[in-house]
LOFI-802884 format. One record per residue (C-alpha): residue in three letters; chain; x, y, z. Coordinates in Angstrom, 1 decimal. Layout:
<pts>
    r  c      px      py      pz
  ALA  A       X       Y       Z
...
</pts>
This chain:
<pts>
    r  c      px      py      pz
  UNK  A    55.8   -67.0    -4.3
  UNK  A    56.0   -68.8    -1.0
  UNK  A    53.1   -68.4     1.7
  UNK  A    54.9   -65.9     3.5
  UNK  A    54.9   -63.5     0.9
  UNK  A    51.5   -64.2    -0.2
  UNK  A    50.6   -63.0     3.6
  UNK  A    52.8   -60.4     3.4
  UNK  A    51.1   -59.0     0.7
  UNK  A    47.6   -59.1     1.5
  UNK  A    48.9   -57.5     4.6
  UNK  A    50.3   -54.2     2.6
  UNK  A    47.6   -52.7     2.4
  UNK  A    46.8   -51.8     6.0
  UNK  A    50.7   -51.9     6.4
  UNK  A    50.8   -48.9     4.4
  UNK  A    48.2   -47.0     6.3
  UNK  A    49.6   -47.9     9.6
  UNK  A    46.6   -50.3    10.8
  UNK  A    48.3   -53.2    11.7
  UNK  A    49.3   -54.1    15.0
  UNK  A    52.5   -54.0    16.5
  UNK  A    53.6   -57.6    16.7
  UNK  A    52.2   -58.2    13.1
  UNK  A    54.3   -55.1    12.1
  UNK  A    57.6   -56.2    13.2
  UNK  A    56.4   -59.4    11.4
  UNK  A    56.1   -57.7     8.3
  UNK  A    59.1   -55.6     8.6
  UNK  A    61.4   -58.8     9.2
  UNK  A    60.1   -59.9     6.0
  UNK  A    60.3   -57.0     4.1
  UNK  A    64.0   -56.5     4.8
  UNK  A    64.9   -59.9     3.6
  UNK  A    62.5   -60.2     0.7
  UNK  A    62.4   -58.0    -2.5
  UNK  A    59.9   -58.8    -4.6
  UNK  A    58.0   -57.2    -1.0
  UNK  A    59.3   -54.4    -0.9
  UNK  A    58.8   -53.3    -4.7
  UNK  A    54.7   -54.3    -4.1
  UNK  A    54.8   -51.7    -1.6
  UNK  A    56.8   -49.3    -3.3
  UNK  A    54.0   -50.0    -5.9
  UNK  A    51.2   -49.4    -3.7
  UNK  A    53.3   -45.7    -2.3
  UNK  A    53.1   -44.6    -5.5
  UNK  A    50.7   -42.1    -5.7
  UNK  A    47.5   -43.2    -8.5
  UNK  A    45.7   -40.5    -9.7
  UNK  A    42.0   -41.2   -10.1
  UNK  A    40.1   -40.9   -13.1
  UNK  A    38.0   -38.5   -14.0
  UNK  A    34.4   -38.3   -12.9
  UNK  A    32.4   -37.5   -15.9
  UNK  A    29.9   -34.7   -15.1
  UNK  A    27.8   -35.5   -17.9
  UNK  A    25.2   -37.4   -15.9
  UNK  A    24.1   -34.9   -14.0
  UNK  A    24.2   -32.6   -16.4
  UNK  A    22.0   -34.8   -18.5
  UNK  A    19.7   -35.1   -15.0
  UNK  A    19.5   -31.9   -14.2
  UNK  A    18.4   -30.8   -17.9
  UNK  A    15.5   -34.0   -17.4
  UNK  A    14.5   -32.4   -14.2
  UNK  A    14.3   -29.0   -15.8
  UNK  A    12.5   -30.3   -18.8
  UNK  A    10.3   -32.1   -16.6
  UNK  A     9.3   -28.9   -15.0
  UNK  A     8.9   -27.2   -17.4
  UNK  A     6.5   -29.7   -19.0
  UNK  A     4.4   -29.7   -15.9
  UNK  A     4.0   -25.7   -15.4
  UNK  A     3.4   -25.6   -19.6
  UNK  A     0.3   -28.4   -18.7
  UNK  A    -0.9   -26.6   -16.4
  UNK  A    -1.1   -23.0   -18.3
  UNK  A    -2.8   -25.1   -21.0
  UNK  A    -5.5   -26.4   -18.8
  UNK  A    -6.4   -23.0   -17.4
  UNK  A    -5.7   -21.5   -20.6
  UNK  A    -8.8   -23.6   -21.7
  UNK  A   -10.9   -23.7   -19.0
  UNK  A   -10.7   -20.0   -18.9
  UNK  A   -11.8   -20.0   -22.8
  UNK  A   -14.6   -22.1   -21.8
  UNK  A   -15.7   -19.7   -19.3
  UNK  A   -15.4   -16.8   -21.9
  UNK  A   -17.3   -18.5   -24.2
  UNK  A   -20.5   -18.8   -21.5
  UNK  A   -20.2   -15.5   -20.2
  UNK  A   -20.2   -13.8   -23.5
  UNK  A   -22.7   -16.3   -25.3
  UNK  A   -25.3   -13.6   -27.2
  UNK  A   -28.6   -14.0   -25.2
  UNK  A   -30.9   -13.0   -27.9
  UNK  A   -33.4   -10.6   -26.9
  UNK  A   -37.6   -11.3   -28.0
  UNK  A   -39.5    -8.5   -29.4
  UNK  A   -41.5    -8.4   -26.5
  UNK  A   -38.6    -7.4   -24.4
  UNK  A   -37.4    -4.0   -26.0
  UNK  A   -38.2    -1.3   -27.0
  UNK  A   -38.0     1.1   -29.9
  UNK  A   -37.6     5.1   -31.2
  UNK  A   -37.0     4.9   -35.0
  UNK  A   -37.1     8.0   -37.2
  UNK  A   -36.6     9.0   -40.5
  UNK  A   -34.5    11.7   -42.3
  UNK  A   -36.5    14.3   -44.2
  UNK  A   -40.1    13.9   -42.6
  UNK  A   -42.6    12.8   -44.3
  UNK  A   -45.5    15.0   -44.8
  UNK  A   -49.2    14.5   -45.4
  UNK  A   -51.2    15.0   -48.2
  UNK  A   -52.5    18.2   -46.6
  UNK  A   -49.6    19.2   -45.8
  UNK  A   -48.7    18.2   -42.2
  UNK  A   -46.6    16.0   -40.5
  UNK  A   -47.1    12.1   -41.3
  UNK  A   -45.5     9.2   -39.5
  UNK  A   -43.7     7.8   -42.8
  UNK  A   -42.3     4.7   -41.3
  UNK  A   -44.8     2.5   -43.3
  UNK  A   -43.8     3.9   -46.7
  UNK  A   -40.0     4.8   -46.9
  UNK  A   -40.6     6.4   -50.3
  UNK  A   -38.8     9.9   -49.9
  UNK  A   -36.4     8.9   -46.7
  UNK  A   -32.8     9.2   -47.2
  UNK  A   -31.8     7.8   -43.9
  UNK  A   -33.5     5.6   -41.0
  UNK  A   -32.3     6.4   -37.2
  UNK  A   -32.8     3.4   -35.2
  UNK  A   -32.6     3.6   -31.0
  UNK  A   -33.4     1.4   -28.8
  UNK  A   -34.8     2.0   -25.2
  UNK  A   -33.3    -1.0   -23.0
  UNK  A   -29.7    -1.6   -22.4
  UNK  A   -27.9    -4.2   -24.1
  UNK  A   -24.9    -6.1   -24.7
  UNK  A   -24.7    -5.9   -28.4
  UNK  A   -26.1    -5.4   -31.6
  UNK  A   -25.8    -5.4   -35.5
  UNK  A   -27.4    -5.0   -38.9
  UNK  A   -27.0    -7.0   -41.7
  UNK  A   -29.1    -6.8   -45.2
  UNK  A   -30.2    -8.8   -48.2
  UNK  A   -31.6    -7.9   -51.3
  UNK  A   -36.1    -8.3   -51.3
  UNK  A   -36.2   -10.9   -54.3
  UNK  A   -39.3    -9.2   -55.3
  UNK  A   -38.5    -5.5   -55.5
  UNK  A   -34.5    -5.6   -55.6
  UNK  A   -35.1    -3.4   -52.5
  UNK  A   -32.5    -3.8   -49.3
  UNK  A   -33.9    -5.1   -46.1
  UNK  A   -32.1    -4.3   -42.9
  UNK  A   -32.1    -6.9   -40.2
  UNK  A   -31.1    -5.9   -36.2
  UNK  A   -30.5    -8.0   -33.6
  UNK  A   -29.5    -7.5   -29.9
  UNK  A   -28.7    -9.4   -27.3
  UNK  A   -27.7    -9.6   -23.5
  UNK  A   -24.7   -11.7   -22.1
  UNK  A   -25.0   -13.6   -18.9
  UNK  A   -21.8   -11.7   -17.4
  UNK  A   -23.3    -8.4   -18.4
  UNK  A   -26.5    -9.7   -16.5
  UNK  A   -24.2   -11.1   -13.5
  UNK  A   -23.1    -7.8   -13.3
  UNK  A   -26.1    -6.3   -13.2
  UNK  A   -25.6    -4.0   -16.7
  UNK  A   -29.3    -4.3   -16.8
  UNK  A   -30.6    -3.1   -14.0
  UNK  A   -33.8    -1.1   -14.1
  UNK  A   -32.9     2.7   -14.1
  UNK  A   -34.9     5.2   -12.3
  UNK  A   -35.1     6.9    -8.8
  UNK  A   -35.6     4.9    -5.9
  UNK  A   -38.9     4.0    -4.4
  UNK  A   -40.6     6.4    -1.7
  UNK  A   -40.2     5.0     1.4
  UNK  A   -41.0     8.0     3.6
  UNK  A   -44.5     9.0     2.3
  UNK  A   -45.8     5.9    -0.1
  UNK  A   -49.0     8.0     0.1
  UNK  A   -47.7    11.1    -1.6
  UNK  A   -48.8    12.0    -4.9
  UNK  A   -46.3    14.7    -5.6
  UNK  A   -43.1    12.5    -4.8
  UNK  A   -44.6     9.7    -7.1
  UNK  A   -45.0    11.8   -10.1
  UNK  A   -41.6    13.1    -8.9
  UNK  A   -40.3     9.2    -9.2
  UNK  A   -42.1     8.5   -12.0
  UNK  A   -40.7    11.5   -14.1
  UNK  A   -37.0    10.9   -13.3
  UNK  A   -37.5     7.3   -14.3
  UNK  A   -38.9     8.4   -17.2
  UNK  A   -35.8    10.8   -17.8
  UNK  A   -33.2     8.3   -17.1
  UNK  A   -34.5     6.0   -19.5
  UNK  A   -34.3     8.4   -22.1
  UNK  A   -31.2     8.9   -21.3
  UNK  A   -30.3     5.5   -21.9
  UNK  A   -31.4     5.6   -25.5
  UNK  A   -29.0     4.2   -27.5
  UNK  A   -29.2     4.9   -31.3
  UNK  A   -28.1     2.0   -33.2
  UNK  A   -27.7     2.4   -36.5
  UNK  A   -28.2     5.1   -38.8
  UNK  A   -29.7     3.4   -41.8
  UNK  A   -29.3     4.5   -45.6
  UNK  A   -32.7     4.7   -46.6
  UNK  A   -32.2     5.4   -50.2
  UNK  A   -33.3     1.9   -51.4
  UNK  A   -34.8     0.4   -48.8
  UNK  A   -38.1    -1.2   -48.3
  UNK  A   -38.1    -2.4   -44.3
  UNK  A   -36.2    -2.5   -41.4
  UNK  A   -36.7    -6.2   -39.2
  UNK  A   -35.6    -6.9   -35.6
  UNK  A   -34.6   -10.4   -35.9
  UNK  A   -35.2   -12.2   -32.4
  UNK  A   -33.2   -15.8   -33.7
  UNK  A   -35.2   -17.6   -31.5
  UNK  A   -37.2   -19.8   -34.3
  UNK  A   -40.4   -16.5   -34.5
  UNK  A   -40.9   -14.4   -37.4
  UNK  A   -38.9   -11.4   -37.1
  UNK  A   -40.9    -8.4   -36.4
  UNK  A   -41.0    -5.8   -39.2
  UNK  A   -39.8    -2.3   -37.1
  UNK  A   -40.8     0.0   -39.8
  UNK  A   -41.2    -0.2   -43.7
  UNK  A   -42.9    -2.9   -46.0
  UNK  A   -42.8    -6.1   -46.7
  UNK  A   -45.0    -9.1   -48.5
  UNK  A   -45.1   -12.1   -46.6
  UNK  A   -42.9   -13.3   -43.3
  UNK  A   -39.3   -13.8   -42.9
  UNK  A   -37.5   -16.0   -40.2
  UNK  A   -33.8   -15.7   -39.6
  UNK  A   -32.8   -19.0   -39.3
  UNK  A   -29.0   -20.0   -37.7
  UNK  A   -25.9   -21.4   -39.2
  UNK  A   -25.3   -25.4   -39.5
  UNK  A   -22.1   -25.3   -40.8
  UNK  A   -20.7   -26.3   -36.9
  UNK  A   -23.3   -29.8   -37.2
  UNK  A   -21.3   -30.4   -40.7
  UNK  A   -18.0   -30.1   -39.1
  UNK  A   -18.8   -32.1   -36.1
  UNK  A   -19.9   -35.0   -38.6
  UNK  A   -16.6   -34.3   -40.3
  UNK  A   -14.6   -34.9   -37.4
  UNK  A   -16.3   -38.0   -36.3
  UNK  A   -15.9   -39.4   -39.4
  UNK  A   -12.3   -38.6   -39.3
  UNK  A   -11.7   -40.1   -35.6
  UNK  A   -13.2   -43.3   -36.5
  UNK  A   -11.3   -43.9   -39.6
  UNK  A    -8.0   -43.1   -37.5
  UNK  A    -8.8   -44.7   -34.6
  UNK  A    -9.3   -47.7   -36.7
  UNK  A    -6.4   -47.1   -38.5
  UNK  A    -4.5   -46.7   -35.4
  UNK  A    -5.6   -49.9   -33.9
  UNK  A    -4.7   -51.7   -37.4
  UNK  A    -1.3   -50.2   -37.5
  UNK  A    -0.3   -50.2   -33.7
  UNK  A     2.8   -52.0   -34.0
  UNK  A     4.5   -50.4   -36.7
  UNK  A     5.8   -47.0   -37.1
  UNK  A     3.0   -45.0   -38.6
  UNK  A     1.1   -46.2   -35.5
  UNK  A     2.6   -43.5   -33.5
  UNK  A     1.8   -40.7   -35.6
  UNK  A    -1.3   -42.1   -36.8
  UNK  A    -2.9   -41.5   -32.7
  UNK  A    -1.3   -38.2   -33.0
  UNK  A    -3.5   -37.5   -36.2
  UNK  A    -6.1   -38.8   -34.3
  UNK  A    -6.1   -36.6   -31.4
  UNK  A    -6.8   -33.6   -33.9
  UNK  A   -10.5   -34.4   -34.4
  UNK  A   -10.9   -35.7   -30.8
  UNK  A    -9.6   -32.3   -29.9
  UNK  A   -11.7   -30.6   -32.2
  UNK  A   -15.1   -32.5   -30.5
  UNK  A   -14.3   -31.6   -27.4
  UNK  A   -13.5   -27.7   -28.0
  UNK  A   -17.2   -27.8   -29.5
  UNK  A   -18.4   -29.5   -26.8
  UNK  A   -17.0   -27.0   -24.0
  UNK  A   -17.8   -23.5   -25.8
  UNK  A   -21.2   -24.8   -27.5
  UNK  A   -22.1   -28.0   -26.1
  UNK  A   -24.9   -30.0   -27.6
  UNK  A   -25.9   -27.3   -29.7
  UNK  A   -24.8   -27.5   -33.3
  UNK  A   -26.3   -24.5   -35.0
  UNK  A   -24.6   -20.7   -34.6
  UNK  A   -25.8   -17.5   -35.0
  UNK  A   -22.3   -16.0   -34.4
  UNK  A   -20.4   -18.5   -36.6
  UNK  A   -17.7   -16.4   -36.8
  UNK  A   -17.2   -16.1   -32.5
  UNK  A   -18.3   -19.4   -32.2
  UNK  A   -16.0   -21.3   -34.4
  UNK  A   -13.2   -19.3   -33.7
  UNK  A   -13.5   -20.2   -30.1
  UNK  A   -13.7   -23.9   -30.8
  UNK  A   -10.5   -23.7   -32.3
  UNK  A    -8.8   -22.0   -29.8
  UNK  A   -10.1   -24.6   -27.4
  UNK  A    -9.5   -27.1   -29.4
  UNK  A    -5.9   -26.4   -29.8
  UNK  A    -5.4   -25.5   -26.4
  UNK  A    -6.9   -29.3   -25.3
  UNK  A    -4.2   -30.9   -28.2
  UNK  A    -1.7   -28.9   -26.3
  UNK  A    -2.6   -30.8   -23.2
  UNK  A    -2.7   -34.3   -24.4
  UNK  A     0.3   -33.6   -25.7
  UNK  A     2.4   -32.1   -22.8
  UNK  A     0.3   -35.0   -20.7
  UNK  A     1.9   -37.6   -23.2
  UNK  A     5.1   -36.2   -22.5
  UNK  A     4.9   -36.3   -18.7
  UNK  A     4.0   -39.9   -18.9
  UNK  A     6.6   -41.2   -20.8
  UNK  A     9.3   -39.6   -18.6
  UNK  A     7.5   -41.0   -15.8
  UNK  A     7.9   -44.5   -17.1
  UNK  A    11.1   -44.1   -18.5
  UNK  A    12.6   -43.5   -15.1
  UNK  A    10.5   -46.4   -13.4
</pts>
């Protein structure tokens, strides 16, 4: 191939789309009509190529990364409000034991006891007789319930009742004093006093609330436990000695339990880092870290229950709900760094 063709050729190109001037046109023409190897490179370059196929695999791959992105992100953030909200729950509804000194109580028993001469006796010292025990109380509450164990003297029962207040039932003022309003036309007036004073007295009543209707066939007492470290009050009944409902410590034991467990991973972790089972071993890890800080947002500090059953299953639900967001947060942050 001489010069002139090898200009020729590099000149095809915009020959074929008609970008060359005129001058240099006629140039190529005059060559092209006297050279053939020429003309079949731009017969060659007429021919029509078909381009290949763009793949759409890519974006399909980057659009379902996006969307698994997203979704990753709105799943976080359910999980963190999921929890905090569980966290709240488990404040508002935390039992706020009420002391004796703070209710207030109408107890009865089912038949009457009678006197030796005949009349009508009070009978809630000696239960002898009684086949059931109404209990009422006289303030509002949040809750309350009875449990019973076995006097190890007697083989008697012993009923225990508790109650207790909730900070949201107090936030929303549940326990407001009943009772008409004060005077404020005529603070002087004996008449509308006694008049306040008697529907007071009438709404309270009102707002008895009977408890529990106690089977008083083989029973000995009846205690309102106040599970705040006192004796509990003996409401009706007898009974040698004191008794003092003490809480559950089974939560302190399972924190222990989870510490020990985080340390021995964690160490286990940081041993075995570089191989495989390091990856699953800080998974495994993030189970009892999980677990300490569920306690820690529904209970705190605090290690002993009185509602073990509320309390733990709360801490579980938070607990699972924070593993949940480690997780998902895990997630988010690899993608992150996989696309940097």
């Amino acid at each position: 191939m001489d010069k002139t063709c090898s200009i020729v050729q590099d000149l095809l190109p915009l020959y074929e789309e008609d970008m060359l001037r005129e001058e240099t046109k006629k140039f190529v023409d005059g060559h092209l009509a006297q050279c053939a190897a020429c003309r079949a490179e731009l017969d060659a370059l007429k021919t029509d190529v078909k381009p290949a196929p763009v793949s759409a695999q890519p974006l399909r791959d980057l659009k379902r990364q996006l969307r698994r992105k997203k979704l990753a992100a709105v799943l976080l953030a359910v999980t963190l409000a999921l929890t905090l909200a569980t966290a709240g729950f488990a404040y508002l509804t935390a039992p706020q034991y009420l002391p004796y000194s703070e209710t207030e109580w109408a107890i009865s028993r089912s038949p009457s006891a009678l006197a030796d001469d005949g009349s009508a006796a009070d009978g809630l010292s000696d239960l002898s007789g009684a086949e059931s025990i109404s209990v009422s109380l006289l303030v509002p509450v949040s809750g309350a319930e009875v449990t019973n164990t076995q006097d190890p003297n007697s083989g008697k029962t012993i009923y225990f009742i508790t109650a207790w207040r909730t900070p949201l039932d107090t936030w929303r003022g549940a326990f407001d004093k009943t009772g008409g309003a004060p005077n404020t036309h005529s603070a002087n007036d004996r008449t509308q006093r006694e008049a306040d004073a008697l529907q007071g007295v009438l709404a309270k009543a009102e707002s008895a609330r009977t408890l529990f209707t106690l089977d008083a066939a083989n029973c000995t007492a009846v205690c309102y436990s106040q599970n705040n470290g006192q004796d509990d009050v003996l409401l009706c009944g007898s009974m040698n000695g004191g008794i003092i409902s003490l809480p559950r410590l089974a939560l302190g034991y399972y924190v222990l339990l989870s510490l020990a467990l985080l340390i021995t991973l964690g160490i286990a972790f940081f041993v075995c880092r570089r191989k495989k089972t390091g990856k699953a071993l800080g998974y495994l890890a993030l189970v009892p870290a999980s677990y300490l800080a569920g306690h820690l947002l529904v209970k705190g500090f605090t290690t002993t229950s009185y509602q073990m059953q509320r309390d733990f299953s709360l801490i579980i639900l938070a607990a699972a709900l924070i593993y949940a967001a480690v997780m998902l947060a895990i997630n988010l942050w690899r993608q992150k760094r996989e696309k940097v």
